[in-house]
py3Dmol code that shows the C-alpha trace and the ligand (Angstrom):
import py3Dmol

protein = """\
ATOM      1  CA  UNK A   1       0.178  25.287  -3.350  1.00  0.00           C
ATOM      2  CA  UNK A   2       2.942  22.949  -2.105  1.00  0.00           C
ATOM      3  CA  UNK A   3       5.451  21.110  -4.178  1.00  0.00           C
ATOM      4  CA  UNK A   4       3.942  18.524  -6.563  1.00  0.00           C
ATOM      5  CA  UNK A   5       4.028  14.889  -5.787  1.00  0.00           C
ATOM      6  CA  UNK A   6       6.859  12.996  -7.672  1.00  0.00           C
ATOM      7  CA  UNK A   7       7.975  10.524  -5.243  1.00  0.00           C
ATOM      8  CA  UNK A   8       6.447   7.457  -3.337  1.00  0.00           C
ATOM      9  CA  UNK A   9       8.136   5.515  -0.980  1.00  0.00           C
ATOM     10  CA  UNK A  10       6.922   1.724  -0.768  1.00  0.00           C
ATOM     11  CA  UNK A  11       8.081  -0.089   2.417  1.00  0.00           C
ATOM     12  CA  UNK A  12       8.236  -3.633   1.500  1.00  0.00           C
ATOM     13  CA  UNK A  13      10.781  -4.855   4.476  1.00  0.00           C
ATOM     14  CA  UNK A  14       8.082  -6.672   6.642  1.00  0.00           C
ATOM     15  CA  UNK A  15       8.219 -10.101   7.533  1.00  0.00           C
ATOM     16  CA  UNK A  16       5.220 -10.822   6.512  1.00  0.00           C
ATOM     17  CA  UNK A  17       4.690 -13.781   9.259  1.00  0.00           C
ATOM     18  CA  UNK A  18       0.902 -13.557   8.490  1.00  0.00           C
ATOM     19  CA  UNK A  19       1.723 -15.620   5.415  1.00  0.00           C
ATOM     20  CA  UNK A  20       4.435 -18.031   6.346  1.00  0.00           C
ATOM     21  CA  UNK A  21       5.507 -20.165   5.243  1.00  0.00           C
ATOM     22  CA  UNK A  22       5.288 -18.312   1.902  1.00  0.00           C
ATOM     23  CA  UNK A  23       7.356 -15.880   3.167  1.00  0.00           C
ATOM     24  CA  UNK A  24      10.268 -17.312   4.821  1.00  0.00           C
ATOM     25  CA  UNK A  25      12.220 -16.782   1.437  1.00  0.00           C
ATOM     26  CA  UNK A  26       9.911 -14.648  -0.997  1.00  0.00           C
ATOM     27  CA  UNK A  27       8.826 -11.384  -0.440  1.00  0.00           C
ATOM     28  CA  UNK A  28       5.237 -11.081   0.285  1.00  0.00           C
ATOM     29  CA  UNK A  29       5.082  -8.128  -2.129  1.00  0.00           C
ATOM     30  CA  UNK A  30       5.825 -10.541  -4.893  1.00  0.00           C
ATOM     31  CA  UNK A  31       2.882 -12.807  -3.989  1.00  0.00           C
ATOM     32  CA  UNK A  32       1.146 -12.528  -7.399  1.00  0.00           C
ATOM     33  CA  UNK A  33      -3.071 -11.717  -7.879  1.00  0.00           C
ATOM     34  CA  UNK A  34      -3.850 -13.331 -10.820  1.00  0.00           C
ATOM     35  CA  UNK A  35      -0.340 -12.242 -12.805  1.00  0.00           C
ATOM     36  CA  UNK A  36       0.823  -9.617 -11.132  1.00  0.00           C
ATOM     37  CA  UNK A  37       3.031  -8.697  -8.052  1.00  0.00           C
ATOM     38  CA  UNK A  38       1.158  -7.061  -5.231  1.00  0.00           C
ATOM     39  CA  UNK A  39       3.720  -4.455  -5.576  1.00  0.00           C
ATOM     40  CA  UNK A  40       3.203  -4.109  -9.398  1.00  0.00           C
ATOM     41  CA  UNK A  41      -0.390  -2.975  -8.481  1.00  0.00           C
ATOM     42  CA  UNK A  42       0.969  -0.334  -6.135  1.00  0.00           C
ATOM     43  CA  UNK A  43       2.915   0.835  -8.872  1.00  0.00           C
ATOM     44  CA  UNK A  44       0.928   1.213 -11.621  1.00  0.00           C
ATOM     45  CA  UNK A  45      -1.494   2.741  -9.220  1.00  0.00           C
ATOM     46  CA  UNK A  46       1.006   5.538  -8.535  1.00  0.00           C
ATOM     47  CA  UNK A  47       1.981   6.065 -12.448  1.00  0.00           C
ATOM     48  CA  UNK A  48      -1.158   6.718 -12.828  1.00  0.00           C
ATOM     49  CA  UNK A  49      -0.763   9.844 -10.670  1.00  0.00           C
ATOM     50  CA  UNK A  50       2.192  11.169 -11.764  1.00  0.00           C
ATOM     51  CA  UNK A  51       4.237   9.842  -9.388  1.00  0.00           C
ATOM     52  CA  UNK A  52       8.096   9.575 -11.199  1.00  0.00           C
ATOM     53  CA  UNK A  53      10.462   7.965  -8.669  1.00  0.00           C
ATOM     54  CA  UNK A  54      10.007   5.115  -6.300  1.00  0.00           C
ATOM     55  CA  UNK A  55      11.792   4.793  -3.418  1.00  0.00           C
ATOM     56  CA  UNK A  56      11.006   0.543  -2.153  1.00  0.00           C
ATOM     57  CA  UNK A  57      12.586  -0.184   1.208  1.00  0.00           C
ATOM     58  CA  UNK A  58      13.694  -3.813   1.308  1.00  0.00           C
ATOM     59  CA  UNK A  59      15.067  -6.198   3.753  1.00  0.00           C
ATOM     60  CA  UNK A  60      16.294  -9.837   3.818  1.00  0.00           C
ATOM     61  CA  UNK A  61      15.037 -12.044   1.006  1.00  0.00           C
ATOM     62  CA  UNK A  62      13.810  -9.189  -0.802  1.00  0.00           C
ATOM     63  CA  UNK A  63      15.772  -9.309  -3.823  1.00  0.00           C
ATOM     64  CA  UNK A  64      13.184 -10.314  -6.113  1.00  0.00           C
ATOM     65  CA  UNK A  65      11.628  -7.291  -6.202  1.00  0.00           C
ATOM     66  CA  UNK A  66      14.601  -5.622  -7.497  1.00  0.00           C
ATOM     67  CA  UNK A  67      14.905  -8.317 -10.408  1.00  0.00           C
ATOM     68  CA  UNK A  68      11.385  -7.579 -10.932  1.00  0.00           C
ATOM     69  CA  UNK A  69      11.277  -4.124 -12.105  1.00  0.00           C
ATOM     70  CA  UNK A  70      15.101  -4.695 -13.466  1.00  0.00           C
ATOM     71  CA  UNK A  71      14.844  -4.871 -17.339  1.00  0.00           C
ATOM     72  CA  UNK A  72      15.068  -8.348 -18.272  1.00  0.00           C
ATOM     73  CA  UNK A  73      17.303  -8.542 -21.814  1.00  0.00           C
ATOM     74  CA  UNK A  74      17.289 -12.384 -22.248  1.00  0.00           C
ATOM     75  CA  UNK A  75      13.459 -13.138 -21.963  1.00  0.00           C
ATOM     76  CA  UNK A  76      12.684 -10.093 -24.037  1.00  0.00           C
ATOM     77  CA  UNK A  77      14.928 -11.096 -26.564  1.00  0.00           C
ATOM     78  CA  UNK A  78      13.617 -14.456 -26.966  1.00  0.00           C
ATOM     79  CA  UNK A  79       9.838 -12.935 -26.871  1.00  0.00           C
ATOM     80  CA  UNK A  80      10.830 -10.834 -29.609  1.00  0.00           C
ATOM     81  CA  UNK A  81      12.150 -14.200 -31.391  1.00  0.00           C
ATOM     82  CA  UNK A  82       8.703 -16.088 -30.771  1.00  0.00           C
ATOM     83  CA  UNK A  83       6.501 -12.958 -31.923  1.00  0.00           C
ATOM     84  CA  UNK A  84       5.270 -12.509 -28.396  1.00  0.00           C
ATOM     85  CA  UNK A  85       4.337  -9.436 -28.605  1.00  0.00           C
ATOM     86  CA  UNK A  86       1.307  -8.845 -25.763  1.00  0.00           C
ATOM     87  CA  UNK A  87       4.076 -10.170 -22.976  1.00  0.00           C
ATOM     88  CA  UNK A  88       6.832  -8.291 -24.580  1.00  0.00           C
ATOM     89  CA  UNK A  89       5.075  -5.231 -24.094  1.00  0.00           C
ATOM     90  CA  UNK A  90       3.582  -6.033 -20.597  1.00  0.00           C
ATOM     91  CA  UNK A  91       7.151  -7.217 -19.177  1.00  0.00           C
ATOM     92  CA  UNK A  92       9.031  -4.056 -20.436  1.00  0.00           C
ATOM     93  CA  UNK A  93       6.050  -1.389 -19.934  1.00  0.00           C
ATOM     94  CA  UNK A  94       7.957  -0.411 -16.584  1.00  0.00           C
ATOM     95  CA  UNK A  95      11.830  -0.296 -17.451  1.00  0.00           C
ATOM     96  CA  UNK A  96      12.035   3.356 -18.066  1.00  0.00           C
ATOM     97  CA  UNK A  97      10.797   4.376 -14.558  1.00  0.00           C
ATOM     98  CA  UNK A  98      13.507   5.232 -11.982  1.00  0.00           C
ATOM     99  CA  UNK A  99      13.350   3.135  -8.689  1.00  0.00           C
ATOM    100  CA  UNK A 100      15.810   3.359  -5.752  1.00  0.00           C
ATOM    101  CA  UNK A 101      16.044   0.828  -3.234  1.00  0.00           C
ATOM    102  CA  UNK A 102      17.397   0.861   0.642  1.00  0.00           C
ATOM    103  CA  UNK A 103      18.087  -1.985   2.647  1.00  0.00           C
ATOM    104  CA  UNK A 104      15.943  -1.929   6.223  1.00  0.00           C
ATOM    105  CA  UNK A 105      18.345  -3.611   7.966  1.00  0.00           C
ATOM    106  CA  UNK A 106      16.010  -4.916  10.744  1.00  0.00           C
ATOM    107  CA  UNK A 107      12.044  -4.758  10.498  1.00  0.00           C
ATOM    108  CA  UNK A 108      11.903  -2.491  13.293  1.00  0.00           C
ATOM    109  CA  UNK A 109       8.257  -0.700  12.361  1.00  0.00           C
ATOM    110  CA  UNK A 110       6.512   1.575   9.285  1.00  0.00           C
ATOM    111  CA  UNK A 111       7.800   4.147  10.694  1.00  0.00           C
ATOM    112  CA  UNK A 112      11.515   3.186  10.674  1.00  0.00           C
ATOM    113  CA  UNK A 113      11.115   1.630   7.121  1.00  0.00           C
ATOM    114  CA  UNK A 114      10.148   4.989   5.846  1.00  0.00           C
ATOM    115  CA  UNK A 115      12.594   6.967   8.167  1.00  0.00           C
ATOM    116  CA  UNK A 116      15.299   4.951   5.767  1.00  0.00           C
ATOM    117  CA  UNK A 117      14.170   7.042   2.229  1.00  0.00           C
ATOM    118  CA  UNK A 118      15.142  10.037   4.087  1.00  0.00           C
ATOM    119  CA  UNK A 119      18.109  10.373   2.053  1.00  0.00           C
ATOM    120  CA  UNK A 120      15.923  10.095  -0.881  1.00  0.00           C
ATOM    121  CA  UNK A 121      13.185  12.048  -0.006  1.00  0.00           C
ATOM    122  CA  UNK A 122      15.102  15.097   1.087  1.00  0.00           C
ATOM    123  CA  UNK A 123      12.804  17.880   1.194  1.00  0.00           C
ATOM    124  CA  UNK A 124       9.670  17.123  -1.317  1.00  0.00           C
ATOM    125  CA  UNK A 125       6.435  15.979  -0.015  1.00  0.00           C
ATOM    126  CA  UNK A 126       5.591  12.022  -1.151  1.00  0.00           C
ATOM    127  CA  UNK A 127       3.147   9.405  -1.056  1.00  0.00           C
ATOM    128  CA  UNK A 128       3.371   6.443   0.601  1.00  0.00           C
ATOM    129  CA  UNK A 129       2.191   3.026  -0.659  1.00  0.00           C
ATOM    130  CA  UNK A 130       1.939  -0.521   1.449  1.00  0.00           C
ATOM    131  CA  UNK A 131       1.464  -2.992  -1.179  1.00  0.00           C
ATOM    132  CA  UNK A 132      -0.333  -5.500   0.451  1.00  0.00           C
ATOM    133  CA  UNK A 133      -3.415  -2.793   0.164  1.00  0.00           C
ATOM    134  CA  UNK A 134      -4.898  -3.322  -2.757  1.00  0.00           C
ATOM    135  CA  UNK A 135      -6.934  -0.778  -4.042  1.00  0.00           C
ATOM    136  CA  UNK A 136      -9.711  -1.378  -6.558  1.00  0.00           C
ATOM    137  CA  UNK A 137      -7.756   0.298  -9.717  1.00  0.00           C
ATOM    138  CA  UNK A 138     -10.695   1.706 -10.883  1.00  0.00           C
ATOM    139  CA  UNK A 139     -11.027   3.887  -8.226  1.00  0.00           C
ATOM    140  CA  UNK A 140      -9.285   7.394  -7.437  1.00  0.00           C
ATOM    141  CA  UNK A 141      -8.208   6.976  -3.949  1.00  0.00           C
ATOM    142  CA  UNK A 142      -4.212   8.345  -4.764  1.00  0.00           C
ATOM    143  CA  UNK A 143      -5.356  10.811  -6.925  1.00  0.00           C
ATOM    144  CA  UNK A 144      -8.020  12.589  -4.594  1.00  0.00           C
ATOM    145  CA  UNK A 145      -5.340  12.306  -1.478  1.00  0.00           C
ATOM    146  CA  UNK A 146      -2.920  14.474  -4.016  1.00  0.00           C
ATOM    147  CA  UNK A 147      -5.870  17.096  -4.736  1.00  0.00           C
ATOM    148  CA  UNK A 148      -6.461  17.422  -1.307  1.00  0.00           C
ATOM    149  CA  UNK A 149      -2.833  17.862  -0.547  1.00  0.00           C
ATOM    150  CA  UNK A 150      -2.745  20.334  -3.080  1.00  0.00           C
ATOM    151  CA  UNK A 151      -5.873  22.176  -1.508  1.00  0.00           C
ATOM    152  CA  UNK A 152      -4.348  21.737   2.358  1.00  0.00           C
ATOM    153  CA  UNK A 153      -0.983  22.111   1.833  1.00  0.00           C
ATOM    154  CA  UNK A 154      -0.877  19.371   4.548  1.00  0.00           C
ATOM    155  CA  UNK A 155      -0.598  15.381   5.400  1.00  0.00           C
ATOM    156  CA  UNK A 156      -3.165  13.499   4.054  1.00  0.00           C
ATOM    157  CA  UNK A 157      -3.893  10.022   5.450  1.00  0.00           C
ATOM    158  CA  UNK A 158      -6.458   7.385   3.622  1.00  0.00           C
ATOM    159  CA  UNK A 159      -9.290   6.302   6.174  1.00  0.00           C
ATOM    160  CA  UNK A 160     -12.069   3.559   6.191  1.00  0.00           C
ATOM    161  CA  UNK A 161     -14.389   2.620   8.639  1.00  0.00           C
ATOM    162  CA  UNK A 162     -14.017  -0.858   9.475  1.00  0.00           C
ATOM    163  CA  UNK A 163     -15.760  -3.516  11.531  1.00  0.00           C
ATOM    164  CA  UNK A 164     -15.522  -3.129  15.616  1.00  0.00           C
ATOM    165  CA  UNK A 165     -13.830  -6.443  15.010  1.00  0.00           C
ATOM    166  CA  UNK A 166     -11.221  -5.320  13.273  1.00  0.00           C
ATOM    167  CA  UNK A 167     -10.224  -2.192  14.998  1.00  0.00           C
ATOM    168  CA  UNK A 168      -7.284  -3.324  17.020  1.00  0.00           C
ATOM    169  CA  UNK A 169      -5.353  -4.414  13.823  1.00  0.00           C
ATOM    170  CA  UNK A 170      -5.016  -1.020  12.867  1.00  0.00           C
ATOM    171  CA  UNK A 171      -4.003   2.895  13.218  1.00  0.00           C
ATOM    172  CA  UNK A 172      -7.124   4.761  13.981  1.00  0.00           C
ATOM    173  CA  UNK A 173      -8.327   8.040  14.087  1.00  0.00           C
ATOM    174  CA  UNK A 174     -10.408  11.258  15.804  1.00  0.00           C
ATOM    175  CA  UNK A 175     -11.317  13.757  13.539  1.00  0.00           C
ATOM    176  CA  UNK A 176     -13.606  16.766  12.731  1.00  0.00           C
ATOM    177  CA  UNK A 177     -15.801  16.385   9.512  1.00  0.00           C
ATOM    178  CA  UNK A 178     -14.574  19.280   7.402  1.00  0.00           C
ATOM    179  CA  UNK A 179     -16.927  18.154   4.274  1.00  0.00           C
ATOM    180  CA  UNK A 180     -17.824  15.398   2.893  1.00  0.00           C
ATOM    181  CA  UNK A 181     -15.135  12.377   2.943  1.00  0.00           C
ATOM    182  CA  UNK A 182     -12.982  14.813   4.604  1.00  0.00           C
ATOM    183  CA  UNK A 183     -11.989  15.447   8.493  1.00  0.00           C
ATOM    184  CA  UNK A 184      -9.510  17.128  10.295  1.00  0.00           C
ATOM    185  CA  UNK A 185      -7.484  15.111  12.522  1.00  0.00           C
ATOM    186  CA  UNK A 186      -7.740  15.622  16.555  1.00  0.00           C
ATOM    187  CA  UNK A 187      -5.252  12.235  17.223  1.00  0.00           C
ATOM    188  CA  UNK A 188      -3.941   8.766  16.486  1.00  0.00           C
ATOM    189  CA  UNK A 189      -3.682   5.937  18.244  1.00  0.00           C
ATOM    190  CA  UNK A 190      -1.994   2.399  16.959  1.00  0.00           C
ATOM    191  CA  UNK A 191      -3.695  -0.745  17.292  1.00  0.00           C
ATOM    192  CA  UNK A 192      -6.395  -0.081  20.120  1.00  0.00           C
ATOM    193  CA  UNK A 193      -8.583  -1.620  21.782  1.00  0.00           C
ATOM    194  CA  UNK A 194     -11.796  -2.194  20.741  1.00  0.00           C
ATOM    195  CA  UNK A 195     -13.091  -0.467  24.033  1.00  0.00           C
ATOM    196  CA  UNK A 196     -10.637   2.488  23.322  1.00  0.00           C
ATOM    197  CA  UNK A 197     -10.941   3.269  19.821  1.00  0.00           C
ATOM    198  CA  UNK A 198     -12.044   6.672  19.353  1.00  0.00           C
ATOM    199  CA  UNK A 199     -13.938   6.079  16.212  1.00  0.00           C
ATOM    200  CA  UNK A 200     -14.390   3.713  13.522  1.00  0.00           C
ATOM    201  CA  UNK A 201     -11.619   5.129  10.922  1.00  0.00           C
ATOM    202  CA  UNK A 202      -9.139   3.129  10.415  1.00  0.00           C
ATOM    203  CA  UNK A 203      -5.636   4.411   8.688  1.00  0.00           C
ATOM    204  CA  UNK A 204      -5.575   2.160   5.663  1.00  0.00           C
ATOM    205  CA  UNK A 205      -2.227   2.094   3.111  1.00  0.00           C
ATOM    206  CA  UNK A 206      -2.067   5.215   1.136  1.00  0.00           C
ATOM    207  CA  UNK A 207      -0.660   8.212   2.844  1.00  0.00           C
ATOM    208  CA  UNK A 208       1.308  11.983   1.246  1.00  0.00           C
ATOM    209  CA  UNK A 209       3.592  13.381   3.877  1.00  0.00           C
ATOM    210  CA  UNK A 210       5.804  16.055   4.389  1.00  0.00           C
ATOM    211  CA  UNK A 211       9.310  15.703   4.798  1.00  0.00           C
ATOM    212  CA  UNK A 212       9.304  17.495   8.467  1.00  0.00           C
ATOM    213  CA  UNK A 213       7.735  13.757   9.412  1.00  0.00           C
ATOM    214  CA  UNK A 214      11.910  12.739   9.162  1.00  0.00           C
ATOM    215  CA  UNK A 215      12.385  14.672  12.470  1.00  0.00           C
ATOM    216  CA  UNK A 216       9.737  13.570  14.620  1.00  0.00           C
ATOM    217  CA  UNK A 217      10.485   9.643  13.493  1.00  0.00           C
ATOM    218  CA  UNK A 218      14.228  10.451  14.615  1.00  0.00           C
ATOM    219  CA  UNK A 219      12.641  11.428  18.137  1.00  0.00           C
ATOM    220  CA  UNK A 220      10.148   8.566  18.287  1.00  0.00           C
ATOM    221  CA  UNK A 221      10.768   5.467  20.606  1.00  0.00           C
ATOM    222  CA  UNK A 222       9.185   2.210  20.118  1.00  0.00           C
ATOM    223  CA  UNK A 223       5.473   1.916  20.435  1.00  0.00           C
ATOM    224  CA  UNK A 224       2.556  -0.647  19.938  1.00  0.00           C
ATOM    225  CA  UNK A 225       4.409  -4.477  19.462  1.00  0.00           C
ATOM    226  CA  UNK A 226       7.999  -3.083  20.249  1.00  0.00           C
ATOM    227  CA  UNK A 227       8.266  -1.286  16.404  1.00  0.00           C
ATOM    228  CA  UNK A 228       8.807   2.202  15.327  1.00  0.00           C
ATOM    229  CA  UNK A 229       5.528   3.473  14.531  1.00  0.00           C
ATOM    230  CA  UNK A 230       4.324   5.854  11.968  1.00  0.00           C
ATOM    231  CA  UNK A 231       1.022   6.706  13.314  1.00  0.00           C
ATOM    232  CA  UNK A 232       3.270   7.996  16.427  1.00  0.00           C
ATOM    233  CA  UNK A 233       5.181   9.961  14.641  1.00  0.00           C
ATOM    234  CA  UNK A 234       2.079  11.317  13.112  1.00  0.00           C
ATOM    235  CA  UNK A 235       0.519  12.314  16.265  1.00  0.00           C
ATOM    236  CA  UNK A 236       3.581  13.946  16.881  1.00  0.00           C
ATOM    237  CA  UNK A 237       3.605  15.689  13.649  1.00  0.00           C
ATOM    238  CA  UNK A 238       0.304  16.719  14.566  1.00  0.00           C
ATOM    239  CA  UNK A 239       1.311  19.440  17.389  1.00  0.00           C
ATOM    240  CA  UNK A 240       3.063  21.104  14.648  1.00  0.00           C
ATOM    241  CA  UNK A 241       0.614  21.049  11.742  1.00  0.00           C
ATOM    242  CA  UNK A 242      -2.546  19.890  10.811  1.00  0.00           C
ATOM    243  CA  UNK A 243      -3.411  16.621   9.284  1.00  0.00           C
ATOM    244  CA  UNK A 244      -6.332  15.200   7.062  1.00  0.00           C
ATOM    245  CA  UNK A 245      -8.110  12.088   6.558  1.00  0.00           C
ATOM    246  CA  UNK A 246      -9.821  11.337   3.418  1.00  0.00           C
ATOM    247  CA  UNK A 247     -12.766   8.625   4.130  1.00  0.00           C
ATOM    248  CA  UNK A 248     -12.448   6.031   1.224  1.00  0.00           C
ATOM    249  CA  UNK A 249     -15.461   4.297   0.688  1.00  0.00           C
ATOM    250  CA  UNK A 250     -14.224   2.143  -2.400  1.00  0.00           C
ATOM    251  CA  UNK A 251     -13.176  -1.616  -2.199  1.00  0.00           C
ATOM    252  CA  UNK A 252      -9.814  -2.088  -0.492  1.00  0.00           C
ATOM    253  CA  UNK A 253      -8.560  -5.664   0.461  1.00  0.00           C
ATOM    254  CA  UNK A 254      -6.162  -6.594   3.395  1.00  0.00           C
ATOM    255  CA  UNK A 255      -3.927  -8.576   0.704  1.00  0.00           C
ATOM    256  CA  UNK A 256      -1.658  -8.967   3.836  1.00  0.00           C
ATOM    257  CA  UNK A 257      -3.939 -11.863   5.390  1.00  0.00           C
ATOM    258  CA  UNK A 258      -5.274 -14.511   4.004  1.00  0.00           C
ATOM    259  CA  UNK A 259      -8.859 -14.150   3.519  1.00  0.00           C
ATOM    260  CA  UNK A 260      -8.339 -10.614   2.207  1.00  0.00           C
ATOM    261  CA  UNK A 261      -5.714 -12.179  -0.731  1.00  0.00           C
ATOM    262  CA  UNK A 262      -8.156 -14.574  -1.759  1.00  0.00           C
ATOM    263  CA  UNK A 263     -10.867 -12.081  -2.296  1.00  0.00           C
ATOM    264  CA  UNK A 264      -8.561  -9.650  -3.908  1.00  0.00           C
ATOM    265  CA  UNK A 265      -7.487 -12.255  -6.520  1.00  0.00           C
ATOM    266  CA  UNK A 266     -11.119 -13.359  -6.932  1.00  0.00           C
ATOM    267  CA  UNK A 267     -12.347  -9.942  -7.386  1.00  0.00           C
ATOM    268  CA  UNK A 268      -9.388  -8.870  -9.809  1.00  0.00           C
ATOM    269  CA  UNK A 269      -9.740 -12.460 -11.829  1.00  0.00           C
ATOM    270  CA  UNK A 270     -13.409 -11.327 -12.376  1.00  0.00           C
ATOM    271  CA  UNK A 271     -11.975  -8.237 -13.806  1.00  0.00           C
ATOM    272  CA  UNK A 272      -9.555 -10.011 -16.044  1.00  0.00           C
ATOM    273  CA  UNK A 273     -10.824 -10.424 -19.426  1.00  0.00           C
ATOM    274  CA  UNK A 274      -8.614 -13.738 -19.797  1.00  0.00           C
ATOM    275  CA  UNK A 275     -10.173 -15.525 -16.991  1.00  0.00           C
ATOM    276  CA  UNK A 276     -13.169 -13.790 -16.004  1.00  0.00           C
ATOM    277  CA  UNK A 277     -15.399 -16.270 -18.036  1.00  0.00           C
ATOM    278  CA  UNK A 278     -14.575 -19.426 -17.218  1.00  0.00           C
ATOM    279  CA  UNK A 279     -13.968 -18.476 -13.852  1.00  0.00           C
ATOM    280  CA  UNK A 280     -17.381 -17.447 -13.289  1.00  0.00           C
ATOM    281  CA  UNK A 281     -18.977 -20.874 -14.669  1.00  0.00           C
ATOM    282  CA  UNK A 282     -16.475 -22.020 -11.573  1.00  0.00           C
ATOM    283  CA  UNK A 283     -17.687 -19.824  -9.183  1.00  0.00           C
ATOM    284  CA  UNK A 284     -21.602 -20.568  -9.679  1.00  0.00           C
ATOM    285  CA  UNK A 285     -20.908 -23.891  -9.349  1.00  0.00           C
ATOM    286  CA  UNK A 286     -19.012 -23.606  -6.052  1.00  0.00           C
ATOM    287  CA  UNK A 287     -21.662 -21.173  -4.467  1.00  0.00           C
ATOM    288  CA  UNK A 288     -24.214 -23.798  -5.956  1.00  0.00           C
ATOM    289  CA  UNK A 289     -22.272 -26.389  -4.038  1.00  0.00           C
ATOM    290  CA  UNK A 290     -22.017 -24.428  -0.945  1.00  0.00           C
ATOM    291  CA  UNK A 291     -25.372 -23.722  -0.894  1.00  0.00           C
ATOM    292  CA  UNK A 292     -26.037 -27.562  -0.494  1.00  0.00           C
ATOM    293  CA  UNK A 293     -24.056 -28.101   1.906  1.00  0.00           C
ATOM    294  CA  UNK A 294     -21.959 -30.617  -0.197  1.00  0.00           C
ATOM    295  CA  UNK A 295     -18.777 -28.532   0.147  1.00  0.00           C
TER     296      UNK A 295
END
"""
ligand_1 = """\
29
LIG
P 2.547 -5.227 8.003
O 1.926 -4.668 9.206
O 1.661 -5.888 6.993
O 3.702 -6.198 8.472
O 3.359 -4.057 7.324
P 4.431 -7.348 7.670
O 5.689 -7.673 8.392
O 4.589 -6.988 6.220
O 3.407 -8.571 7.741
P 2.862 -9.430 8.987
O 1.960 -8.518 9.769
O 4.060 -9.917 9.778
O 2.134 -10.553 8.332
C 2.748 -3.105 6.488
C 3.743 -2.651 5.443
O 4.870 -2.051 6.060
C 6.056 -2.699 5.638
C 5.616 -4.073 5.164
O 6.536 -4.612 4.229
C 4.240 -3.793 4.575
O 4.333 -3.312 3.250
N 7.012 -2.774 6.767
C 6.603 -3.203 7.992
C 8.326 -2.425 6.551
O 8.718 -2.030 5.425
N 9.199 -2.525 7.589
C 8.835 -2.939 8.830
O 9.700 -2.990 9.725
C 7.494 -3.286 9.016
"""
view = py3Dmol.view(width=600, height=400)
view.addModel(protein, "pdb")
view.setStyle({"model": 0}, {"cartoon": {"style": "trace"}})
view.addModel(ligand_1, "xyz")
view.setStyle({"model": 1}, {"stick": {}})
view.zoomTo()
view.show()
């Protein structure tokens, strides 16, 4: 067995243009679904699995996610004065966990934003978490990519099939079904073509690497749309060891666009005992509506 997973590194230094002009000053990781940060979810999704230390690469107009996980003395102090006890306990749940943060000083590519933990990372393996996936919490994704990497000794990369429409927004794979949910990778490419794709799996935003991935990013040139790529890097990682895919077929949403925020927070409101009611009575009414043509 390899060393156990106790880090994640979550690159948040993207400029998010798919959501300007939201983002011009506020990180898109702080976008909230229903009252939380996207990156809160990411989080809370790697507590979960004993992950200890996070490692959040940041850029320009970042800084609120530092405040954000910063212990915040004046608000609790006055929730403590007004008996607020729920929000007391839900803003200070996270202050005792250690997080790091490194400047990306240009967003250059994935690959370069997670080249920057190296000094971090040193020689541990370590998960990898893009925010702007969201992951259905009641799901095991993280924790069955950590079993596996525990079984392997080896990468493990999050896959799901996706629509031929989609295909060319994403990292995808070639792989040998080893079991059930579970191949062996043959090769990467970044964003193909539909036409070129060699399957349907899509590289989604949950990865645990090895630290010898450092090297080959140091070697790696710019690739698909002029940025440092990590699915290069991983095809180049991939002369020297294997990698594995896991096939997640639980609900993931593309919080990074539009569409897939809105359905996130819709899905996660219905999950939310404080709204889930009366949002519901809403939401009949709209599909009523919509049904009628009168929207
Ligand atoms: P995206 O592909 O979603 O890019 O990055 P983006 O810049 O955030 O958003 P768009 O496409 O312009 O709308 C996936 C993840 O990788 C991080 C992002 O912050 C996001 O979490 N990333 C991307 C970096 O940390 N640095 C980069 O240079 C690029």
């Amino acid at each position: 067995m390899g060393k156990e997973i106790k880090k994640a590194i979550l690159p948040a230094g993207g400029l998010g243009t798919r959501f300007l002009p939201a983002t011009k000053a506020s990180p898109k990781e702080m976008l909230p679904i229903v009252d939380k940060p996207m990156i809160q979810y990411a989080v809370e999704e790697a507590r979960a699995c004993g992950i200890e230390e996070f490692i959040i690469i940041t850029g320009k107009y970042k800084r609120a996610i530092e405040d954000h996980f910063d212990s915040a003395f004046e608000l609790e102090e006055s929730l403590k004065k007004t008996g607020k006890k729920r929000l007391l306990e839900e803003i200070s749940r996270l202050n005792h966990i250690n997080f790091a943060y490194i400047r990306q000083k240009a967003a250059i590519g994935l690959g370069h934003a997670i080249h920057c933990a190296k000094p971090f990372v040193k020689d541990e393996p370590f998960a990898v978490l893009l925010s702007d996936d969201i992951i259905d919490p009641d799901t095991l994704l993280l924790h069955e990519m950590i079993n596996l990497y525990n079984e392997f000794n080896s990468p493990i990369l999050a896959l799901q099939q996706v629509p031929v429409s989609d295909i060319n927004r994403y990292g995808v794979i070639e792989g040998k079904k080893e079991r059930e949910s579970v191949y062996r990778i043959k090769s990467l490419v970044e964003k193909p073509k539909a036409a070129d794709a060699p399957s349907d799996m899509a590289i989604i935003g949950r990865y645990i690497l090895t630290p010898d991935i450092f090297e080959i990013l140091e070697g790696i040139g710019p690739g698909k749309n002029a940025e440092i790529q990590l699915t290069d890097a991983l095809q180049g990682l991939l002369k020297k060891r294997p990698i594995y895919g896991y096939l997640f077929k639980g609900k993931r949403y593309d919080a990074g666009d539009k569409v897939g925020y809105l359905k996130a927070t819709i899905d996660l409101s219905l999950k939310n005992p404080q709204v889930s009611e009366q949002l519901k009575i809403y939401l009949i009414e709209l599909a009523e509506k919509i049904k009628n043509n009168e929207l």
